[in-house]
C-alpha positions as a Markdown table, in Angstrom:
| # | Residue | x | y | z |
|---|---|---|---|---|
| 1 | Unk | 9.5 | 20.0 | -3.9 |
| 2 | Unk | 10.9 | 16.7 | -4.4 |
| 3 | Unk | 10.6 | 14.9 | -0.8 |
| 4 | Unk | 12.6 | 11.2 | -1.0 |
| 5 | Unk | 13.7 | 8.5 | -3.7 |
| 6 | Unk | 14.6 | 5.2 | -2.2 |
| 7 | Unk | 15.3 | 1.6 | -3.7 |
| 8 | Unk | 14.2 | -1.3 | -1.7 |
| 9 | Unk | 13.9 | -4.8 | -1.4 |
| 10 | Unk | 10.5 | -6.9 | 0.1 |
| 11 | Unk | 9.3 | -10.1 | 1.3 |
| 12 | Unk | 5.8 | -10.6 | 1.7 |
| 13 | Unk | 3.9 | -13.3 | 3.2 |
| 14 | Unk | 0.9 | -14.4 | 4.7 |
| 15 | Unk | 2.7 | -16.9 | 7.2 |
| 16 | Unk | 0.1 | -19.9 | 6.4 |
| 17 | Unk | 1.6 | -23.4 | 5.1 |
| 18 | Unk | 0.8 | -25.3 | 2.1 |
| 19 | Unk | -2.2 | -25.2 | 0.4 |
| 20 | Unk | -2.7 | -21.9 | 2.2 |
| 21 | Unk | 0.9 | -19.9 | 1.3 |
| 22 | Unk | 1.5 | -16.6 | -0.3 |
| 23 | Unk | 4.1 | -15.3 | -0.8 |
| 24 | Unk | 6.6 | -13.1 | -2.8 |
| 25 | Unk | 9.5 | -11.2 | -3.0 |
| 26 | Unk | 10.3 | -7.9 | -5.5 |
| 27 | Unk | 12.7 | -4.7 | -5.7 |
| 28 | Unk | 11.0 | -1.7 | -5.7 |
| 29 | Unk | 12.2 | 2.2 | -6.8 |
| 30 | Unk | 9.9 | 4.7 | -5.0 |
| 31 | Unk | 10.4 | 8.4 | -5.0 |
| 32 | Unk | 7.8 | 11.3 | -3.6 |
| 33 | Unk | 7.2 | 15.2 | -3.4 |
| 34 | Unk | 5.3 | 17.8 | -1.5 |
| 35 | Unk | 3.1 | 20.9 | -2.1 |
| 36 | Unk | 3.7 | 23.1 | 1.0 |
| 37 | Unk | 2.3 | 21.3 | 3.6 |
| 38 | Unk | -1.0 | 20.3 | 2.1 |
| 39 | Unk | -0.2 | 17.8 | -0.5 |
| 40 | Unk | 2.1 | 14.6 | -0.6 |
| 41 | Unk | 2.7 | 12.3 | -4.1 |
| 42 | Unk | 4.6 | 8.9 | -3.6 |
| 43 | Unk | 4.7 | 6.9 | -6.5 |
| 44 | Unk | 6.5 | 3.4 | -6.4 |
| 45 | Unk | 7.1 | 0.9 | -9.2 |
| 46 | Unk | 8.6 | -3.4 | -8.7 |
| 47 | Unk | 9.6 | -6.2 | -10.3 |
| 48 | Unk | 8.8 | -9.8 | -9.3 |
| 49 | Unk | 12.0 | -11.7 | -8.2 |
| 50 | Unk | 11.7 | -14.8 | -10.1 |
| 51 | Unk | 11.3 | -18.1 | -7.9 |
| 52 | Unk | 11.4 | -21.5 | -9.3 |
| 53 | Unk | 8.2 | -23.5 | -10.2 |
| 54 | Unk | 8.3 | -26.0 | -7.6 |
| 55 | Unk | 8.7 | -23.4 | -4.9 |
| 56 | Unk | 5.8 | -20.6 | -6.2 |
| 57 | Unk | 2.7 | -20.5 | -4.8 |
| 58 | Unk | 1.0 | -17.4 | -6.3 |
| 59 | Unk | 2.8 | -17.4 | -10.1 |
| 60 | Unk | -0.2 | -15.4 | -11.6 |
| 61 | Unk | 0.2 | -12.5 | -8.5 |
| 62 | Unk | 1.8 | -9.5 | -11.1 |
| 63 | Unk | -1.4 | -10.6 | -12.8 |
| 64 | Unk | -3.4 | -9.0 | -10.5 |
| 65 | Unk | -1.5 | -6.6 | -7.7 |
| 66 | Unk | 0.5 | -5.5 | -10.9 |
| 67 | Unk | 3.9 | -3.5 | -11.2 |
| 68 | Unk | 3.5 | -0.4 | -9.4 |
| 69 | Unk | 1.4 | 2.5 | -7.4 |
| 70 | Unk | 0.7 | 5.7 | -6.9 |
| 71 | Unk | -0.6 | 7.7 | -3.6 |
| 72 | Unk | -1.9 | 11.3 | -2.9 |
| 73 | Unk | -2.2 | 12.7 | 0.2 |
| 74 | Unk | -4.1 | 16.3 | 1.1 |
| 75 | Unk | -3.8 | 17.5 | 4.7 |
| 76 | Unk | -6.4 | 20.5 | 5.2 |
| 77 | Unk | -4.8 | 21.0 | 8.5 |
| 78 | Unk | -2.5 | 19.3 | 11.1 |
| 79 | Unk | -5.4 | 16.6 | 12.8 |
| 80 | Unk | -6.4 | 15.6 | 9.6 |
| 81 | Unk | -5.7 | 13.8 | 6.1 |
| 82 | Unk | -7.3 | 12.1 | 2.7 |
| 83 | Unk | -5.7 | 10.0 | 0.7 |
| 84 | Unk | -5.9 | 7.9 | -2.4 |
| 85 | Unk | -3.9 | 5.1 | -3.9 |
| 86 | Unk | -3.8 | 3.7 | -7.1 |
| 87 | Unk | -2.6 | 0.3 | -7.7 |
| 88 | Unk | -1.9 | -2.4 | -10.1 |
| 89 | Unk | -0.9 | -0.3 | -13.2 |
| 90 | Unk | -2.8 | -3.1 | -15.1 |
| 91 | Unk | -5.5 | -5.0 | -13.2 |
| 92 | Unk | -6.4 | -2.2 | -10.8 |
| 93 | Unk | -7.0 | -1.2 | -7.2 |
| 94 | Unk | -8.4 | 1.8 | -5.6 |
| 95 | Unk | -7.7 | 2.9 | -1.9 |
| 96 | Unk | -9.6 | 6.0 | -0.2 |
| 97 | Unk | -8.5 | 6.8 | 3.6 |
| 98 | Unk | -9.5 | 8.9 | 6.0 |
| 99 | Unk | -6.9 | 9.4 | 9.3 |
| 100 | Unk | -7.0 | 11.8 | 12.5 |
| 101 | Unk | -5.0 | 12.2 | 15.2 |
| 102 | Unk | -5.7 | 11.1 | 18.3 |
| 103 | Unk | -3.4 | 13.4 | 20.7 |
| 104 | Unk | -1.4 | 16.2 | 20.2 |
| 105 | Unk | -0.9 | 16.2 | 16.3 |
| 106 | Unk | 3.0 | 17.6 | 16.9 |
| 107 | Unk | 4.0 | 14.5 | 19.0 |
| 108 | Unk | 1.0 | 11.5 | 18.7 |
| 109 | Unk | 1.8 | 9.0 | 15.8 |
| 110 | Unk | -1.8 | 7.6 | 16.9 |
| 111 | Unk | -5.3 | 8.1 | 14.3 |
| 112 | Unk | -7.8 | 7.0 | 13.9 |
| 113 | Unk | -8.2 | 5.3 | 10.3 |
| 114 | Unk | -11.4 | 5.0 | 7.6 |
| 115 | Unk | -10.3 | 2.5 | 4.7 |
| 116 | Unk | -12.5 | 1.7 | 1.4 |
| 117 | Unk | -10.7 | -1.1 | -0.8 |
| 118 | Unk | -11.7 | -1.6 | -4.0 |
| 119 | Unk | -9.7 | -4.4 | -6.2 |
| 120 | Unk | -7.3 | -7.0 | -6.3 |
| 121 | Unk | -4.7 | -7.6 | -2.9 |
| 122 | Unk | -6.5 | -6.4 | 0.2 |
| 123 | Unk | -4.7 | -9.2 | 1.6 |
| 124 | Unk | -2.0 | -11.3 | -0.1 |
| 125 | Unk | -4.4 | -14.8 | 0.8 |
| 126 | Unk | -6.7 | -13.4 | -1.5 |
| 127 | Unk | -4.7 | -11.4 | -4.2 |
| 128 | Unk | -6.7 | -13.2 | -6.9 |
| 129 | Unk | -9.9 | -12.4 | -5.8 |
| 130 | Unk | -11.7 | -8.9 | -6.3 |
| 131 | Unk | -13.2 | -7.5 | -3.0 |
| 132 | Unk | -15.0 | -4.1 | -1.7 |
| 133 | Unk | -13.9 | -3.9 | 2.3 |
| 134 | Unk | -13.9 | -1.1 | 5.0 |
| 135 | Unk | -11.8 | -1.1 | 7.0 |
| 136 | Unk | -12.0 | 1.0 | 10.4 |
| 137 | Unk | -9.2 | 1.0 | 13.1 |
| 138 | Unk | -6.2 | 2.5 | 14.4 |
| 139 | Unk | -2.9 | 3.2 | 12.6 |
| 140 | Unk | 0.2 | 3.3 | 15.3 |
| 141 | Unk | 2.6 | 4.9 | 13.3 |
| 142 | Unk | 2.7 | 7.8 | 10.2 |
| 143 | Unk | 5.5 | 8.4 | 8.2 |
């Protein structure tokens, strides 16, 4: 069943000062749909807003994080979930997780999180650069 479409608008940015600055802003359209309970799609597509020469500091950045992604999600129960994101549509990404919840699953937005990133944008400092990283830790909220 089709879940949520939503329009939005982004800032991103590392908070660093020349040399060091990334940044960038874009519109997005996003929509997403379920399977039962067990599956979850969100796919989400952006345009670059357009900034002046003078002021950019990452022109080249829809080079490499792209104009869109997709995500799947499976949940085989309530504790648990896998997902997988796609990203770039162009110069790609990949994005395996791994979450449980830590509490009561009906009223903890606490798990515990297993990341693989493969590709360009891990973080916006190095959006240029392609990196392998796990990531283990805790996610506060799910949504």
């Amino acid at each position: 069943r089709w879940r949520y479409a939503g329009v939005g608008l982004v800032h991103q940015s590392n908070g660093q000062s020349e040399p060091l600055s990334r940044s960038w802003n874009r519109y997005y359209l996003m929509g997403g749909m379920e399977l039962g309970n067990r599956f979850a799609v969100t796919a989400r597509v952006w345009k670059r807003i357009s900034e002046s020469p003078t002021d950019d500091d990452n022109p080249d950045i829809t080079d490499y994080l792209g104009h869109g992604e997709i995500s799947a999600w499976y949940y085989p129960d309530a504790r648990n979930a896998f997902g997988l994101t796609l990203g770039g549509f162009g110069t790609a990404s990949q994005k395996l997780e791994y979450t449980r919840v830590i509490g009561d699953p009906g009223t903890s937005d606490l798990r515990f999180l297993v990341q693989l990133f493969n590709g360009y944008g891990n973080t916006l400092a190095d959006y240029n650069r392609n990196r392998t990283v796990l990531n283990i830790g805790l996610r506060l909220v799910d949504f």
